[in-house]
Wavefront OBJ file of the C-alpha trace (Angstrom):
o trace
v -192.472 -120.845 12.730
v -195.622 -121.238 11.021
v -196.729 -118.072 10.169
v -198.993 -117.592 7.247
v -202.447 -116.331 6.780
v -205.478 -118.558 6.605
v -208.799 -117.843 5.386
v -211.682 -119.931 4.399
v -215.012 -119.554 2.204
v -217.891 -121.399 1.172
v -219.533 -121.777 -2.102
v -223.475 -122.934 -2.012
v -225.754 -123.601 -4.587
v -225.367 -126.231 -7.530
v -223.654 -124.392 -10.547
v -219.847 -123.327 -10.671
v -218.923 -119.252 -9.749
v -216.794 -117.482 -10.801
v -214.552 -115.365 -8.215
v -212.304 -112.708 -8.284
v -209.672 -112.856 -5.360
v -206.899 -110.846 -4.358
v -204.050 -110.761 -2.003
v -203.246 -107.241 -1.211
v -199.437 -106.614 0.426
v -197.689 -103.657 -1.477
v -201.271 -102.331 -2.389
v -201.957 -102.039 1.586
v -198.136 -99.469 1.702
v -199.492 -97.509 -0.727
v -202.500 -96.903 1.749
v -200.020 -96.215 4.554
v -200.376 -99.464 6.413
v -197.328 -100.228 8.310
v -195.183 -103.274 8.144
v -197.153 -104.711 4.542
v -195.887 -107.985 3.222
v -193.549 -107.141 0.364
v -194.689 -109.812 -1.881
v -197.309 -112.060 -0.873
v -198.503 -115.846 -2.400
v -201.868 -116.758 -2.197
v -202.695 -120.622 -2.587
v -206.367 -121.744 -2.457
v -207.045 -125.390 -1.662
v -210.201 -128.057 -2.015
v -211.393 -128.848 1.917
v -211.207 -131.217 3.675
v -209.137 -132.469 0.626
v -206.801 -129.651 0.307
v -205.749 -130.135 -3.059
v -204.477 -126.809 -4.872
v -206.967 -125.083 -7.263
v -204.882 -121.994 -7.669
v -201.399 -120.875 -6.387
v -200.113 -117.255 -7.744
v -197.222 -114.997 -6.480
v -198.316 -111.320 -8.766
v -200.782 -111.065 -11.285
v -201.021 -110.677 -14.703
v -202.218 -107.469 -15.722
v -202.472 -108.537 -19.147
v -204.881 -110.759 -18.761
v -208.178 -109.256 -20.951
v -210.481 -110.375 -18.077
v -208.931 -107.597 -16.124
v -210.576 -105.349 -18.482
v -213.964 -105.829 -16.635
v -213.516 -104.468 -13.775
v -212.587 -100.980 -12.557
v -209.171 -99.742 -11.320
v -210.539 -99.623 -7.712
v -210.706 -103.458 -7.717
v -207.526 -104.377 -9.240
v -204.063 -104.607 -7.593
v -201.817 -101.286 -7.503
v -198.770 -103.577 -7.341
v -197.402 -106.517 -9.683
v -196.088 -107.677 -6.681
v -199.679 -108.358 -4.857
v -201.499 -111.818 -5.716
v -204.786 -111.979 -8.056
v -206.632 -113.924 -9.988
v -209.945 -114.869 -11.437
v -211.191 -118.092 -10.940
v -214.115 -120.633 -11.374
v -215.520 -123.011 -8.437
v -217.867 -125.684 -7.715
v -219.733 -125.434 -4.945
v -218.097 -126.703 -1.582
v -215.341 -125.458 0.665
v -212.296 -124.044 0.770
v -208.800 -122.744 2.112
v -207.254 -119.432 1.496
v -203.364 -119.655 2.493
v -201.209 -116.861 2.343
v -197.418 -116.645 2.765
v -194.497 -114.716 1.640
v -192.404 -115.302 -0.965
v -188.664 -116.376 0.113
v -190.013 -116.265 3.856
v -190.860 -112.479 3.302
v -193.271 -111.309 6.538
v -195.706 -108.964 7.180
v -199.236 -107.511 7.346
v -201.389 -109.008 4.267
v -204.965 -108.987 3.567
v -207.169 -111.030 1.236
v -210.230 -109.632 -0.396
v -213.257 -112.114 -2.487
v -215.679 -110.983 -4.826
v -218.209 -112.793 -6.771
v -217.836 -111.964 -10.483
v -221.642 -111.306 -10.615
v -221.337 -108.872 -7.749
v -218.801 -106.803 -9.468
v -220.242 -107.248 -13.070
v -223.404 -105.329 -10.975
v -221.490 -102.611 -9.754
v -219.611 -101.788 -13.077
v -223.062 -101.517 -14.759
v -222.270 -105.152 -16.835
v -225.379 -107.301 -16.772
v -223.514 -110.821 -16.463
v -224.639 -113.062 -19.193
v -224.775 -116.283 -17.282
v -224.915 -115.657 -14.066
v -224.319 -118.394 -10.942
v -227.174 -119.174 -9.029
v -224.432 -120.137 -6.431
v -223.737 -117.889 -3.766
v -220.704 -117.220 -2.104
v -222.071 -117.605 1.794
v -218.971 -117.710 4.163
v -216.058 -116.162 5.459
v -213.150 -117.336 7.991
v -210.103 -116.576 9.100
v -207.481 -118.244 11.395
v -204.087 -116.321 12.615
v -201.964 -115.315 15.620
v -203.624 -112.960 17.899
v -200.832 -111.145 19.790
v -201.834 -107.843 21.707
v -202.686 -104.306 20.912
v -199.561 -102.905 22.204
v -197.007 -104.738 20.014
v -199.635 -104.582 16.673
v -200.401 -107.991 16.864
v -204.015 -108.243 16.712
v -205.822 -109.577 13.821
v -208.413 -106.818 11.903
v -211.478 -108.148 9.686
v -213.573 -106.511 7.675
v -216.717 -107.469 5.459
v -219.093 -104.709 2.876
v -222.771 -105.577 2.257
v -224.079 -104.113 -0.999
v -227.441 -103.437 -1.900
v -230.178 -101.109 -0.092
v -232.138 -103.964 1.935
v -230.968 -104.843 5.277
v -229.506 -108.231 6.354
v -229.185 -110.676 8.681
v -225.638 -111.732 10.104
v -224.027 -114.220 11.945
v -220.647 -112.630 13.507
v -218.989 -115.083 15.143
v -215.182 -115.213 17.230
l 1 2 3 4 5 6 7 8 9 10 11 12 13 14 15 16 17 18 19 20 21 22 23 24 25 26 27 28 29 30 31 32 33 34 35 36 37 38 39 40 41 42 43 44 45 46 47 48 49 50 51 52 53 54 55 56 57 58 59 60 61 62 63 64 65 66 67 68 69 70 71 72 73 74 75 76 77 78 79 80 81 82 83 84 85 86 87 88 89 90 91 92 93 94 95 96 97 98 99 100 101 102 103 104 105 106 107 108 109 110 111 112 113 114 115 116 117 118 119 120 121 122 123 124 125 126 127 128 129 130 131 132 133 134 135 136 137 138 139 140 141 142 143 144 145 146 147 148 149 150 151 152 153 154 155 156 157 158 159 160 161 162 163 164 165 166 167 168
């Protein structure tokens, strides 16, 4: 059966970004969510020419760039998948699946580097003028009763109100 996770986002503007992107599946056990995914892989692809900008299974916590952003952010579990990485603008595919067919509940979380370098206090020193302006996500809706439904979630930062477009 095909059954992997699959998010998209969209990158406007006319400089690269960078992002910050995680895969949470032990982290979300550790929070008491039942039935996390064990060890998840996170692949993000080009669209509509879905070639592979980034495939990870863990992350490294060695990595210095790590170092810029707080605990809170950053994966409680070598087995969860994140990674910083730089984009042009255009679109693209989030894919998530287990490693060795594992299954279970998963969730993917994307930040713009800027966005975090702001909340740590850390005035980036070349920021994007590229904004990170969509969302999506495609799964299998079961039912309520057999916790099969699909959750999302989004955070808005800042003190002004916004407009959204919510759409399902």
């Amino acid at each position: 059966t095909n059954q992997h996770m699959v998010g998209g986002f969209a990158i406007t503007g006319s400089q690269q970004i960078k992002l910050f992107i995680k895969c949470n599946g032990p982290t979300l056990s550790s929070l008491g969510v039942p039935g996390a995914i064990a060890n998840p892989k996170l692949t993000i692809k080009t669209f509509p020419a879905a070639e592979v900008i980034l495939s990870i299974d863990n992350w490294d916590s060695s990595n210095s760039e790590w170092n810029e952003i707080t605990d809170s952010y950053k994966p409680t579990s070598a087995n969860d998948a994140a990674a910083f990485i730089t984009v042009n603008p255009g679109l693209f595919t989030t894919e998530v699946e287990g490693v060795s067919g594992v299954t279970g509940v998963g969730q993917i979380e994307i930040y713009t580097y800027d966005e975090l370098s702001k909340k740590e206090g850390v005035v980036s020193t070349n920021p994007s003028s590229s904004k990170l302006i969509n969302l999506s996500a495609l799964g299998f809706v079961g039912n309520r009763a057999t916790n099969q439904h699909m959750v999302g979630g989004f955070a808005i930062t800042g003190s002004d109100q916004v407009k959204l477009l919510i759409k399902c």
